[in-house]
MOPAC internal coordinates of N, CA, C and O (Angstrom, degrees):
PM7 1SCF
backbone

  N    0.0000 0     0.00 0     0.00 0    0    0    0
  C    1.4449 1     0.00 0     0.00 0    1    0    0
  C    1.5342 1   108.86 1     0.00 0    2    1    0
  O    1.2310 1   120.04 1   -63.20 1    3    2    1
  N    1.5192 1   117.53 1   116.80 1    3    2    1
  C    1.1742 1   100.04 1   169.43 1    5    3    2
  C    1.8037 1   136.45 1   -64.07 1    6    5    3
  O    1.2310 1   114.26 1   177.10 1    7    6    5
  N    1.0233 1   128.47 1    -2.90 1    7    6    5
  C    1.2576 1   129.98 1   176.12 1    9    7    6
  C    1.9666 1    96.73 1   -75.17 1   10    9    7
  O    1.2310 1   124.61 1   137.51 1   11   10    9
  N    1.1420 1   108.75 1   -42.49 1   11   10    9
  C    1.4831 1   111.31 1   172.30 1   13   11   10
  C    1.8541 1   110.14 1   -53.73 1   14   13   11
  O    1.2310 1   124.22 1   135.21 1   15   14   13
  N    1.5196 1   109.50 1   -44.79 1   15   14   13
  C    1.1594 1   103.82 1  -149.79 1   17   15   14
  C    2.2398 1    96.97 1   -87.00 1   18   17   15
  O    1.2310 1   137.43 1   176.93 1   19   18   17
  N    1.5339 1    83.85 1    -3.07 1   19   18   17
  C    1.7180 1    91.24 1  -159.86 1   21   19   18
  C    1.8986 1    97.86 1   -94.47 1   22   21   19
  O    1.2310 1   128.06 1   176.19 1   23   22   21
  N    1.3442 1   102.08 1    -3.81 1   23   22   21
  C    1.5046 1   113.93 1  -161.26 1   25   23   22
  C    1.5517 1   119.46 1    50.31 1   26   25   23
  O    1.2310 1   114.19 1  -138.93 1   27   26   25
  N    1.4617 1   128.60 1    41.07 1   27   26   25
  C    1.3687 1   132.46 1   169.15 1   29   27   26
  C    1.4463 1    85.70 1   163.49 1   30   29   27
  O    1.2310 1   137.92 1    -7.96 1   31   30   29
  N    1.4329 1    82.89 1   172.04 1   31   30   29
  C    1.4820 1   120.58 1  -156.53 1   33   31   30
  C    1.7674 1   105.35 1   -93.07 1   34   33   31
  O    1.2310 1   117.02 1   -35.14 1   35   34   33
  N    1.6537 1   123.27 1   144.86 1   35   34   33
  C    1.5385 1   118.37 1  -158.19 1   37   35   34
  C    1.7464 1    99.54 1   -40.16 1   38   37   35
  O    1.2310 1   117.71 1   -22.37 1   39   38   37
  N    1.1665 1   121.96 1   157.63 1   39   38   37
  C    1.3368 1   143.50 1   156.48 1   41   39   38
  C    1.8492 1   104.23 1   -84.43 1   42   41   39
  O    1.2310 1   126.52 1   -54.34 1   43   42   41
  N    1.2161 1   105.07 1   125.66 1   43   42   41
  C    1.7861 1   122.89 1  -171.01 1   45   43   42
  C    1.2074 1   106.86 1  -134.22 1   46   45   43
  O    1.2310 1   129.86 1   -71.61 1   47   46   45
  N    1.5437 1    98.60 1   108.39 1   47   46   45
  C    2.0577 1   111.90 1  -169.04 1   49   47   46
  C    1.5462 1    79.30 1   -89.46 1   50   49   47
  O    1.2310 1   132.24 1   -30.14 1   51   50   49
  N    1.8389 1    93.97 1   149.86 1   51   50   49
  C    1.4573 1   129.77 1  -157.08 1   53   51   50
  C    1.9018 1    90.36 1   -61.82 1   54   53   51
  O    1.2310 1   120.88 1   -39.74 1   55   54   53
  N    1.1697 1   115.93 1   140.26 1   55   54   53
  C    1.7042 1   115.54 1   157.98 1   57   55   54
  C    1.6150 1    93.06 1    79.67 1   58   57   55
  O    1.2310 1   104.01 1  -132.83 1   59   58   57
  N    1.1158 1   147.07 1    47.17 1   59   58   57
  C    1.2222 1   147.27 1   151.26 1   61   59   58
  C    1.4318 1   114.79 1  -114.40 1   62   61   59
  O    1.2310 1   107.63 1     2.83 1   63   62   61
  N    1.2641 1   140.67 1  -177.17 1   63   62   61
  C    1.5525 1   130.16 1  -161.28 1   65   63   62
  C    1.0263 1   110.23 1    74.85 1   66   65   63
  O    1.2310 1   124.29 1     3.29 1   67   66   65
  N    1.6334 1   109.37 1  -176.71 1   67   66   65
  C    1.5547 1   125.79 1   168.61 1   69   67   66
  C    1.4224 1   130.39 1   -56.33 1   70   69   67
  O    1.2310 1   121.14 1   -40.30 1   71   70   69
  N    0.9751 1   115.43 1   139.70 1   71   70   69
  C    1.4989 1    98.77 1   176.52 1   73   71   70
  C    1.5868 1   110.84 1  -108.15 1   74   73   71
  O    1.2310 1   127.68 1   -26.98 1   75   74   73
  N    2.0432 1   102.82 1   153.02 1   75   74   73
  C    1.0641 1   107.62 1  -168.39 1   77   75   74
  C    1.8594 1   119.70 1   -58.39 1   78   77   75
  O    1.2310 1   114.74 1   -54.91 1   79   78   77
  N    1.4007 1   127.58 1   125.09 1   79   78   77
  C    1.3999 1   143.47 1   158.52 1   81   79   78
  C    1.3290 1   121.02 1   -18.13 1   82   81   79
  O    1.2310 1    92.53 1    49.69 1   83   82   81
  N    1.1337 1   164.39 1  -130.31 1   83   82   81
  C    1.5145 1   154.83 1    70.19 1   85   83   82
  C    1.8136 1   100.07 1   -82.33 1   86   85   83
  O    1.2310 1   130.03 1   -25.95 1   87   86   85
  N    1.1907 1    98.27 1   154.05 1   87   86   85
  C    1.6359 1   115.33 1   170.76 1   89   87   86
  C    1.5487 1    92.63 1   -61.27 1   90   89   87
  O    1.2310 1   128.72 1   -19.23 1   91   90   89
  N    1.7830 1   100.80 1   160.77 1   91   90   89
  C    1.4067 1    89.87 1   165.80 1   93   91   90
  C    1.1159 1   126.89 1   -98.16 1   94   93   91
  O    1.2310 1   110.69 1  -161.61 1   95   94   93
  N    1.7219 1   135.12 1    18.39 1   95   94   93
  C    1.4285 1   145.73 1   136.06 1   97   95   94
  C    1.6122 1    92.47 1   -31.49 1   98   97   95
  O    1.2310 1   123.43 1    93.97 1   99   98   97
  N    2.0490 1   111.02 1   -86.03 1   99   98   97
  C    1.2786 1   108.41 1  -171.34 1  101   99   98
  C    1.8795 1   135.28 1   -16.05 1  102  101   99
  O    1.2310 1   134.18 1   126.08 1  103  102  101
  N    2.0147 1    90.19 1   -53.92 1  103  102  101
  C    1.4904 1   116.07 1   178.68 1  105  103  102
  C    1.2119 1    97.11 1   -65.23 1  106  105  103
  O    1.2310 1    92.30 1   125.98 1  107  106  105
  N    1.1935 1   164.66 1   -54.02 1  107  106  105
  C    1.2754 1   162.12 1  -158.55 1  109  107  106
  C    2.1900 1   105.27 1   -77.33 1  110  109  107
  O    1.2310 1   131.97 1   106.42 1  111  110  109
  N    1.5105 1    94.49 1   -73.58 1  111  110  109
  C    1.6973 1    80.77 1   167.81 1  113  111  110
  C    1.2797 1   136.02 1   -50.06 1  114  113  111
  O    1.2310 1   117.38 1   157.95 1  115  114  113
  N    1.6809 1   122.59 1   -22.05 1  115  114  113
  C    1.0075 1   117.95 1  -179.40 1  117  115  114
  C    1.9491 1   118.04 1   -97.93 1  118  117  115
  O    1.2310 1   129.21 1   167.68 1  119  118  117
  N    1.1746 1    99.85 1   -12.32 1  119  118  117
  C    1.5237 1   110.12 1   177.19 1  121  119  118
  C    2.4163 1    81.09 1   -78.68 1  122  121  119
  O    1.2310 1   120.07 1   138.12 1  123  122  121
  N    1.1580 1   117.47 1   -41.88 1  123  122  121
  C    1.9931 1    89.59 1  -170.59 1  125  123  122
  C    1.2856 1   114.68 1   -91.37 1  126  125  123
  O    1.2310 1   124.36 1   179.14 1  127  126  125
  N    1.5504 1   109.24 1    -0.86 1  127  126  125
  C    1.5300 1   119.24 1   158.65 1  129  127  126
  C    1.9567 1   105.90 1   -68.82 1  130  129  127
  O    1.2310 1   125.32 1   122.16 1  131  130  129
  N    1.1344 1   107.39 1   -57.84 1  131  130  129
  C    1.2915 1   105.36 1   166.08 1  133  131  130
  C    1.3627 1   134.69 1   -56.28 1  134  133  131
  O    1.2310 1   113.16 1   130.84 1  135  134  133
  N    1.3914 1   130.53 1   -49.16 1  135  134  133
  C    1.3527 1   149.70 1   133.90 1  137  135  134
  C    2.1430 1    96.97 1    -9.90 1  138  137  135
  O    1.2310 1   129.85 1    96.81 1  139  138  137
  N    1.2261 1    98.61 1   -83.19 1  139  138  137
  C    1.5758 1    92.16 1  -167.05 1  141  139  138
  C    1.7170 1   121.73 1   -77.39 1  142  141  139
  O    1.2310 1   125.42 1  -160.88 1  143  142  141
  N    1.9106 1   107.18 1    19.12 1  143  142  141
  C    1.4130 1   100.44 1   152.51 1  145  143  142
  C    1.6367 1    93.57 1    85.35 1  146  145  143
  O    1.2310 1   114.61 1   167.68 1  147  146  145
  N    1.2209 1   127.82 1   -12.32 1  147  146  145
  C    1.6519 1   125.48 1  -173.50 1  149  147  146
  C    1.5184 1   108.64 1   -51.01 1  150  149  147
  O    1.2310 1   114.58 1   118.93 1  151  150  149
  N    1.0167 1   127.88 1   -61.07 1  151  150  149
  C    1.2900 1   150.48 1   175.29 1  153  151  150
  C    1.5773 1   144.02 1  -123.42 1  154  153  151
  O    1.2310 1   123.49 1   -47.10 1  155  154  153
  N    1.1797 1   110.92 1   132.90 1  155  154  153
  C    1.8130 1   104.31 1  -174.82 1  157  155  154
  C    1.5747 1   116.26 1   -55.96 1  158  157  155
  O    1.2310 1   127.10 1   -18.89 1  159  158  157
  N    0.9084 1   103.95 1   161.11 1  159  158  157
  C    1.7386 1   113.99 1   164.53 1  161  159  158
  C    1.1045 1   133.81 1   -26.33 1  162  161  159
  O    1.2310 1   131.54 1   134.23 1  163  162  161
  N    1.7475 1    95.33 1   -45.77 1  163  162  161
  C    1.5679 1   119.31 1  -168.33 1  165  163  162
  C    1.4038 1   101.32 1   -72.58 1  166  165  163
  O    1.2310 1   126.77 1   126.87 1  167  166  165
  N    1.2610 1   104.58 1   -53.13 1  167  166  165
  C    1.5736 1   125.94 1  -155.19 1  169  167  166
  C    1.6765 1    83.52 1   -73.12 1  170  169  167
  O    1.2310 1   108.43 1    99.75 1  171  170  169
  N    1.0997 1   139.23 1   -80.25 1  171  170  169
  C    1.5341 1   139.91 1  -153.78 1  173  171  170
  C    1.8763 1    89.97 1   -54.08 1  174  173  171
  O    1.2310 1   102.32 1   129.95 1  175  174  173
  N    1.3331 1   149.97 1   -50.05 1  175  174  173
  C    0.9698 1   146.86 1  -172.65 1  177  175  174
  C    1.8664 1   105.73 1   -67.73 1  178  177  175
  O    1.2310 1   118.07 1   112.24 1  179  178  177
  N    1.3508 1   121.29 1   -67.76 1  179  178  177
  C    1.3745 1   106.59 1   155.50 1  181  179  178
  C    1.7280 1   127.84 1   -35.44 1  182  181  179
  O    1.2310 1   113.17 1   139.02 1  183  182  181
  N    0.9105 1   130.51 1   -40.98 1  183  182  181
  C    1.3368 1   130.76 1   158.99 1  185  183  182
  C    1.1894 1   130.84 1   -43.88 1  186  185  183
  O    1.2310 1   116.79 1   138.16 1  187  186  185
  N    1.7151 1   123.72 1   -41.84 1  187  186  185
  C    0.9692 1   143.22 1  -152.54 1  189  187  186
  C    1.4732 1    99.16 1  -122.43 1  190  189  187
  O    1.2310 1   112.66 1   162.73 1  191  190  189
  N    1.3701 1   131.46 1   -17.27 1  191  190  189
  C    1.4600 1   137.20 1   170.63 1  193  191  190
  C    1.3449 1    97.63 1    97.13 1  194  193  191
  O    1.2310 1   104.00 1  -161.90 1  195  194  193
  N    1.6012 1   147.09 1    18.10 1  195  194  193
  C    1.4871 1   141.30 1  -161.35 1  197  195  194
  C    1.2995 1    75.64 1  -121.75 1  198  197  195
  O    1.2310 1   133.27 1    -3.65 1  199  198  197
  N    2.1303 1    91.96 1   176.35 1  199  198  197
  C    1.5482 1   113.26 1   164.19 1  201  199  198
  C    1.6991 1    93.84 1  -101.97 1  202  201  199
  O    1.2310 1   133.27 1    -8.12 1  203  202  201
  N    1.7715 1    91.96 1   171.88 1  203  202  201
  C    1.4021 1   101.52 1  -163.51 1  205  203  202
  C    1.1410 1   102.37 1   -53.94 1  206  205  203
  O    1.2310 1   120.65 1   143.78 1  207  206  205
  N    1.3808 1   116.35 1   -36.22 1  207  206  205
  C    1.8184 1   133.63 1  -156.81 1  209  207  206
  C    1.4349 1   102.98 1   -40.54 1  210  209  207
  O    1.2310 1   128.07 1   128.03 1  211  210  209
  N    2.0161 1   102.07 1   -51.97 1  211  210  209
  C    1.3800 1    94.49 1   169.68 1  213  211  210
  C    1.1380 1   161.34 1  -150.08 1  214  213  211
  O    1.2310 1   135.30 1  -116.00 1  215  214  213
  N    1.6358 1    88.01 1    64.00 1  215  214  213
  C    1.2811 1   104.68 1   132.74 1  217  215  214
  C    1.1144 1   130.34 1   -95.75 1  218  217  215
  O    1.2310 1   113.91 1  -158.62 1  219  218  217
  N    1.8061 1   129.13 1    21.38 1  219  218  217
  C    1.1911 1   107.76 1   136.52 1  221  219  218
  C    1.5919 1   150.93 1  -115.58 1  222  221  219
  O    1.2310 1   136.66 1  -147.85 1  223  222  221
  N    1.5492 1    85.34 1    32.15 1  223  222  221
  C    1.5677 1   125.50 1   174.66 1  225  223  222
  C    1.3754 1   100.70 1   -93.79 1  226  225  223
  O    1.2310 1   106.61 1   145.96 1  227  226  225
  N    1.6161 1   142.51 1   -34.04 1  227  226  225
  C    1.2157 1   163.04 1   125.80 1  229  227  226
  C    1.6619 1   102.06 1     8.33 1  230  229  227
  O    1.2310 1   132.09 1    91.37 1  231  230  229
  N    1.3707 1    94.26 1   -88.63 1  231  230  229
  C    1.4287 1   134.53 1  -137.22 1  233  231  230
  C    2.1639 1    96.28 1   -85.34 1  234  233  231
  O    1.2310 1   123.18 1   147.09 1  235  234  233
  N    1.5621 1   111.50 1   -32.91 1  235  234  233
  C    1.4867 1   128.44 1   121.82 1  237  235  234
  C    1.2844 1   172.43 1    -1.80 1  238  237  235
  O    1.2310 1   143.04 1   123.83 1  239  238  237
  N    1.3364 1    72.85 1   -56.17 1  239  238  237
  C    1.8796 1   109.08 1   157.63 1  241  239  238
  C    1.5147 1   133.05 1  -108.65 1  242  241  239
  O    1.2310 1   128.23 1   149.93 1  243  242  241
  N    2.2378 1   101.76 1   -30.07 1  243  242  241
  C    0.8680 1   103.55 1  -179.61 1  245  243  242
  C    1.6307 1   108.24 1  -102.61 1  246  245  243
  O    1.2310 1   110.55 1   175.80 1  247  246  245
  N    1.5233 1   135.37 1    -4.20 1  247  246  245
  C    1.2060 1   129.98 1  -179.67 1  249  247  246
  C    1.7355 1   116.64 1   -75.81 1  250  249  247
  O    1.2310 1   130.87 1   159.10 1  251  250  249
  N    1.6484 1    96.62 1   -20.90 1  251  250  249
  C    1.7341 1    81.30 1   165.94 1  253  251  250
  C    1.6295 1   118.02 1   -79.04 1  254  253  251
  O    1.2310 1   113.88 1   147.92 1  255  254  253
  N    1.1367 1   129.19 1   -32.08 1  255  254  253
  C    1.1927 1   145.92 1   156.37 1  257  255  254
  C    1.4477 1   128.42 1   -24.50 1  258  257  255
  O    1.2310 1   120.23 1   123.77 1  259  258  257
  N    1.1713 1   117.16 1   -56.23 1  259  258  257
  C    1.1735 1   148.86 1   151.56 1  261  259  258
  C    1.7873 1   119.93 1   -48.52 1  262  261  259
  O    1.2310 1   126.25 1   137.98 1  263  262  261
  N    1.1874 1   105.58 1   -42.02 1  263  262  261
  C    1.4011 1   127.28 1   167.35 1  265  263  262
  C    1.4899 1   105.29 1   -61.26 1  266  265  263
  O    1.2310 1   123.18 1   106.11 1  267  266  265
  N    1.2706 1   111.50 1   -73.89 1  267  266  265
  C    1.7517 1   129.80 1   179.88 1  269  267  266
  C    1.6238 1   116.48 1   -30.15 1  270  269  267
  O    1.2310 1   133.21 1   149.42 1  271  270  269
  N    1.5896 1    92.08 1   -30.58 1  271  270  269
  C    2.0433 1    93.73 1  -167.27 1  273  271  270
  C    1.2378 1    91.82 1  -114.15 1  274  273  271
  O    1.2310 1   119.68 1  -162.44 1  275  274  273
  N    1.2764 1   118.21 1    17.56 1  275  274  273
  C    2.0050 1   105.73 1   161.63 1  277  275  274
  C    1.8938 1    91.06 1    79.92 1  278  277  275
  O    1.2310 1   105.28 1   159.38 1  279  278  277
  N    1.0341 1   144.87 1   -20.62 1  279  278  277
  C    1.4772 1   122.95 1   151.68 1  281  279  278
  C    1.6515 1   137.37 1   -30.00 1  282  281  279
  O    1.2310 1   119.51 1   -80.52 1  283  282  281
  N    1.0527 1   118.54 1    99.48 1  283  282  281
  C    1.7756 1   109.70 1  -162.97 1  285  283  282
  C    1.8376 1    92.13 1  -120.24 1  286  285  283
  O    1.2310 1   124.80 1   -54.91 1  287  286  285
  N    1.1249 1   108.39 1   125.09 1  287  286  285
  C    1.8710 1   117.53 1  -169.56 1  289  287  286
  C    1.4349 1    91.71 1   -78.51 1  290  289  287
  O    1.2310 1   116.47 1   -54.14 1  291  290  289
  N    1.3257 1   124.31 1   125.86 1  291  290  289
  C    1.8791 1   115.94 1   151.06 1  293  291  290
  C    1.9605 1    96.86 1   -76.51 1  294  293  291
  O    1.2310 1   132.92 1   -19.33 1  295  294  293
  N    1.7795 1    92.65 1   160.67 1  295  294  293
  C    1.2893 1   107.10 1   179.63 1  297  295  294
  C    2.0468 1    99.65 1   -87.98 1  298  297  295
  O    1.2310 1   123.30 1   -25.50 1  299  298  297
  N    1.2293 1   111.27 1   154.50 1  299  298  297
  C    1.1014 1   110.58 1   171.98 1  301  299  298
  C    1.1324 1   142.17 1   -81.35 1  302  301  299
  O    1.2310 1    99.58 1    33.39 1  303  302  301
  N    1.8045 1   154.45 1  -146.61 1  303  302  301
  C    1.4998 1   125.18 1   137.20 1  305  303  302
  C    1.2411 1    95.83 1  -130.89 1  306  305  303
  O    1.2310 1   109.73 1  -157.19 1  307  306  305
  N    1.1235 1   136.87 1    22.81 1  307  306  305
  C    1.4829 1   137.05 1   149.85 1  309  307  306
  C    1.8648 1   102.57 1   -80.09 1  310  309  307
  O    1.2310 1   128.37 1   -23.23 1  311  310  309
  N    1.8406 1   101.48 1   156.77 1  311  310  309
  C    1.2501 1    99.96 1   160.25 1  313  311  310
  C    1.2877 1   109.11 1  -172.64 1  314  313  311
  O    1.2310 1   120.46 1   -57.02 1  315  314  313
  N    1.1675 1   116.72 1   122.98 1  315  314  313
  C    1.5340 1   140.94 1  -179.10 1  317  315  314
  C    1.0144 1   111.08 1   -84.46 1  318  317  315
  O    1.2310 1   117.34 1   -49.54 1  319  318  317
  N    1.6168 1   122.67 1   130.46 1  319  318  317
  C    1.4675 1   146.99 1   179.43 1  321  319  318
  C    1.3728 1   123.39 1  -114.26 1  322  321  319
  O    1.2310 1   125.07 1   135.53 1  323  322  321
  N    1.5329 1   107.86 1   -44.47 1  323  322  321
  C    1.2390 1   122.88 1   159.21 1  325  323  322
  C    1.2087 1   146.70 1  -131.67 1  326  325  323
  O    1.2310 1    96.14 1   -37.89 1  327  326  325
  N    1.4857 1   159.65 1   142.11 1  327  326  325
  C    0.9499 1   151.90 1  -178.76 1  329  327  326
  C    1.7725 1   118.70 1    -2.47 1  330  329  327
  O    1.2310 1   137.24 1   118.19 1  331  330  329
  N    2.0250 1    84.20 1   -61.81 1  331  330  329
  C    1.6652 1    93.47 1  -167.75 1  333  331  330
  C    1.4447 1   113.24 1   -74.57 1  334  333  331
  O    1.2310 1   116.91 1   176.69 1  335  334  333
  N    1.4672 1   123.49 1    -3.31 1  335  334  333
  C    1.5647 1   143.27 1   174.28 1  337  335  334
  C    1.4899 1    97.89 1   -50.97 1  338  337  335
  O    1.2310 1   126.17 1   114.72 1  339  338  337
  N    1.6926 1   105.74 1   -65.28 1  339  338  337
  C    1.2897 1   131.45 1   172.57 1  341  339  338
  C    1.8260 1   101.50 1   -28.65 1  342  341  339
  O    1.2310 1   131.68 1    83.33 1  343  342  341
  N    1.3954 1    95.05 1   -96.67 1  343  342  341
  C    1.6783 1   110.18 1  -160.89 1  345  343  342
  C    2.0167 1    95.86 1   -50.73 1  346  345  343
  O    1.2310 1   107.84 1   156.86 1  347  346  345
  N    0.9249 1   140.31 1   -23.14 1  347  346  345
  C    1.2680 1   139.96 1  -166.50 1  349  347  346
  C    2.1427 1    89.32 1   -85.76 1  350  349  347
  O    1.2310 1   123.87 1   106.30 1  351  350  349
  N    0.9327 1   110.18 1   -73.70 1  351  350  349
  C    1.5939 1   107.80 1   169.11 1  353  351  350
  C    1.3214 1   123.76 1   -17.87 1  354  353  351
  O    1.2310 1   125.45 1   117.43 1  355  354  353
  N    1.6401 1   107.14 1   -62.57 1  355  354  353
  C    1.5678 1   121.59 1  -167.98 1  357  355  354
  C    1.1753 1   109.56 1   -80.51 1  358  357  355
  O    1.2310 1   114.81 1   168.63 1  359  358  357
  N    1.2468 1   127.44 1   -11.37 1  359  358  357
  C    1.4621 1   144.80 1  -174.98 1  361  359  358
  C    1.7946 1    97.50 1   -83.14 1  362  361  359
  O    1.2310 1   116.91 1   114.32 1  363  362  361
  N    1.4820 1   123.49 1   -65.68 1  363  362  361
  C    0.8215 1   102.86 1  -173.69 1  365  363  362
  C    1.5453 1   139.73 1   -97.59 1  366  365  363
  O    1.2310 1   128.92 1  -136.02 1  367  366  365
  N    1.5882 1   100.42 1    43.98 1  367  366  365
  C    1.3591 1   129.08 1  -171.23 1  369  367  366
  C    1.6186 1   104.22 1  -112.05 1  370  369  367
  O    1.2310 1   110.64 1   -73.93 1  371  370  369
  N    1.2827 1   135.20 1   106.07 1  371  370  369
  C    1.4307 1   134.12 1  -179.89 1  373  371  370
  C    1.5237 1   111.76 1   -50.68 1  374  373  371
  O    1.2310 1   117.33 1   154.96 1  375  374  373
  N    1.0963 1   122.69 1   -25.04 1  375  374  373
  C    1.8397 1   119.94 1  -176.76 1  377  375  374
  C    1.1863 1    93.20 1  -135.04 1  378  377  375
  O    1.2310 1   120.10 1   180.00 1  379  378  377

């Protein structure tokens, strides 16, 4: 066995492996965040710690779904591009 022959077990640099999924709560909020136009790809995947890709493998899986149970998303008239879009928004909302 090489871990025998290496005297320890593989060495694993920090941030390599799999990366974390979203729950499928996450997959579901972020496919009607997407659905209503709130935010780009980028931005909803930065948010969520994914690449855009997937959330739109997400958003993919869950829009026929969504279809099936009579759920139909309206688009919004807000729209977020970037992070600071975000904090500049919520900022000037009292609650």
């Amino acid at each position: 066995m090489l871990s025998t022959r290496r005297g320890h077990e593989r060495l694993v640099a920090p941030g390599t492996g799999a990366k974390a999924k979203p729950t499928p709560a996450d997959r579901i909020l972020v496919t009607v965040l997407h659905l209503r136009k709130l935010a780009t790809m980028d931005l909803l995947g930065q948010s969520f710690g994914v690449t855009a890709i997937t959330i739109s493998r997400a958003s993919q899986e869950v829009c026929p779904l969504l279809g099936a149970h009579g759920h139909h998303i309206k688009t919004s008239t807000a729209r977020f591009r970037t992070p600071s879009d975000v904090a500049r928004f919520l900022a000037s909302k009292p609650t």
